[in-house]
C-alpha positions in Angstrom: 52.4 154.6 58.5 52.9 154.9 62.3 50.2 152.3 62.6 52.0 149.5 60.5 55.2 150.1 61.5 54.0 149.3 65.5 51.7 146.2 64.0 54.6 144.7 62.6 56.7 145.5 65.7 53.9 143.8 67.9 53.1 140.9 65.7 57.0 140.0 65.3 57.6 140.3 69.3 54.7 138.7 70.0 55.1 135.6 67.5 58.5 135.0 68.3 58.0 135.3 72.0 55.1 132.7 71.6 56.5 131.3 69.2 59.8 130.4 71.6 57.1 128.8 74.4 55.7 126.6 71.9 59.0 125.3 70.7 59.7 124.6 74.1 56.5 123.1 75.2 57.2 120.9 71.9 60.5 120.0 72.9 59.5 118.8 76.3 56.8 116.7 74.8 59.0 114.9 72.6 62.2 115.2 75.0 62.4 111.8 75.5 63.1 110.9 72.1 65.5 114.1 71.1 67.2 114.6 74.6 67.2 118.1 76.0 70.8 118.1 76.3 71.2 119.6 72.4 72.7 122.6 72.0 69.7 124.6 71.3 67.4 123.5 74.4 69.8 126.1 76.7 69.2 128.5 74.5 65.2 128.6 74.3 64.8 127.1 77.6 66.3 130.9 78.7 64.8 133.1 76.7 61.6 131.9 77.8 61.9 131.1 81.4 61.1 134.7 82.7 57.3 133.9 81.4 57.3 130.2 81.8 58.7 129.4 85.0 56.1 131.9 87.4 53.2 130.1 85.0 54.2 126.5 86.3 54.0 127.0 89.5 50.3 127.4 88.8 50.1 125.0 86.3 52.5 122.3 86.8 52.8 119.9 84.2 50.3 117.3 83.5 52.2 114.3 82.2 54.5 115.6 78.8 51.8 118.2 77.8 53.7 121.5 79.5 50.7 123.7 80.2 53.2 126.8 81.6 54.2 126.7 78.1 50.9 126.5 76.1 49.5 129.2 78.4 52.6 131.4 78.3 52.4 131.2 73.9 48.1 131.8 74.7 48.9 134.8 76.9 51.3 136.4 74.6 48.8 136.1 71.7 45.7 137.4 73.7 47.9 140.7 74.5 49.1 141.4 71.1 45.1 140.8 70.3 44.4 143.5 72.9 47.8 146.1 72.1 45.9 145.9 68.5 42.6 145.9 68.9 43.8 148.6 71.4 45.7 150.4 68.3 42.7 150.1 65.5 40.2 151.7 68.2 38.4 148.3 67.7 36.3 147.1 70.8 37.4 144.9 73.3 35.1 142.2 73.2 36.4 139.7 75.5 35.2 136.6 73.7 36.3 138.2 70.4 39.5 138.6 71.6 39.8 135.1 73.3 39.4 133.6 70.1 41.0 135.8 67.8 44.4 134.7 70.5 43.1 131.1 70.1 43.0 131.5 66.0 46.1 133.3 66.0 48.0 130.8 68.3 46.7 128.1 65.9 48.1 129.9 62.7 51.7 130.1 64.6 51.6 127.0 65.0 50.8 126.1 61.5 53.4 128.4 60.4 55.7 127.4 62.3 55.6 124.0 61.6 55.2 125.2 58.1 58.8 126.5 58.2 60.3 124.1 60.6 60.0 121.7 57.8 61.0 124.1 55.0 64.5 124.6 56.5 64.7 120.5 58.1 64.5 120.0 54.0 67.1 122.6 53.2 69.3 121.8 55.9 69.1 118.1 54.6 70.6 119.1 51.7 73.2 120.9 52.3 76.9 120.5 54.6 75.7 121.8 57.8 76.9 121.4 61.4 75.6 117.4 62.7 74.0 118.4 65.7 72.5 121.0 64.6 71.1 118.8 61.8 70.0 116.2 64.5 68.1 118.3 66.4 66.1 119.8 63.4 65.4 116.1 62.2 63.9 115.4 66.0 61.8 118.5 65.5 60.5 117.0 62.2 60.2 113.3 62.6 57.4 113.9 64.6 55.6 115.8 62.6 55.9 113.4 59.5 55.7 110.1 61.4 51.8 109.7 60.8 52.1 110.9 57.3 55.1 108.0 56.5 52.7 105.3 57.9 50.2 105.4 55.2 52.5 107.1 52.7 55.4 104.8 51.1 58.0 106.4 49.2 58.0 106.2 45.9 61.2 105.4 43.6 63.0 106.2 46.6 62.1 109.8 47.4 60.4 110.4 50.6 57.4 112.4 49.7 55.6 113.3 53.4 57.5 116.5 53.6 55.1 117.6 50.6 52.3 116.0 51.5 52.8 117.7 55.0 53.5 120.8 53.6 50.0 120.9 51.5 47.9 120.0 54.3 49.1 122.6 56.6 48.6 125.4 53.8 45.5 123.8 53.6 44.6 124.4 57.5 46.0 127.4 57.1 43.3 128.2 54.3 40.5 127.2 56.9 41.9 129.4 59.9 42.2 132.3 57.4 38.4 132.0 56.6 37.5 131.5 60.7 39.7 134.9 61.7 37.7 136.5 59.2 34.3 135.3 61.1 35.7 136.7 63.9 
């Protein structure tokens, strides 16, 4: 019981903590077009600067792509890899490891993307605060963009939230079936 109880403790820490350098690596990538002025840049901005900021002076950013970011989110993932491989008495294969952080980093980001357009559908459907609504609609345009290209609404409902919605459960499927290789 001791055992799950610290597994979810890691796992929680460690995919919120990664899970808050991806979002900003995301928003800095797409900053042009959703302003880092909203009011929830500030907010993730410093809760991950103590891991981000000592990262870019290493690894400064390469055009929009922030790599202090991405390798903050990786780092986080390959020590909850090795606090539980640590915890199961499993071995620490490096290369094991590596990709089981590299798998796990992937199914955050599925998940997260997963529920980042879960609650931009809510949230369009209910009375909720306008900027807080604009800034969740510049998380998800993105994501839907390529999907409304090829995908015309039909009898006026906008169906690429679905479609988008299927295909990452989908990748999620495939993922699932990799960490299991590993």
């Amino acid at each position: 019981m001791l055992n799950s109880i610290i597994l979810m403790v890691v796992q929680t820490i460690a995919s919120l903590l990664a899970g808050l350098c991806l979002l900003r690596a995301y928003m800095q990538w797409h900053g042009i077009r959703m302003g880092m002025g909203n009011n929830m840049a500030p907010w993730v901005m410093g809760l991950t600067d103590w891991l981000v900021l000592p990262l870019r002076r290493v690894l400064p950013k390469v055009g929009r792509i922030d790599l202090g970011s991405l390798l903050a989110a990786f780092a986080v993932m390959l020590v909850q890899a090795v606090v539980l491989a640590l915890l199961y008495g499993a071995g620490l294969n490096p290369l094991s490891l590596l990709l089981g952080a590299v798998i796990d980093l992937l199914a955050l980001i599925l998940s997260s993307m997963f529920w980042l357009l879960v609650i931009g559908i809510v949230v369009s459907w209910l009375r909720v605060d306008e900027a807080t609504v604009y800034w969740l609609q510049s998380l998800v345009e993105p994501l839907l963009r390529p999907i409304r290209r090829f995908m015309p609404t039909v009898g006026g409902l906008d169906l690429s939230p679905m479609v988008m919605l299927l295909l990452i459960k989908v990748l999620e499927m495939v993922l699932h079936g990799w960490r299991s290789a590993v």
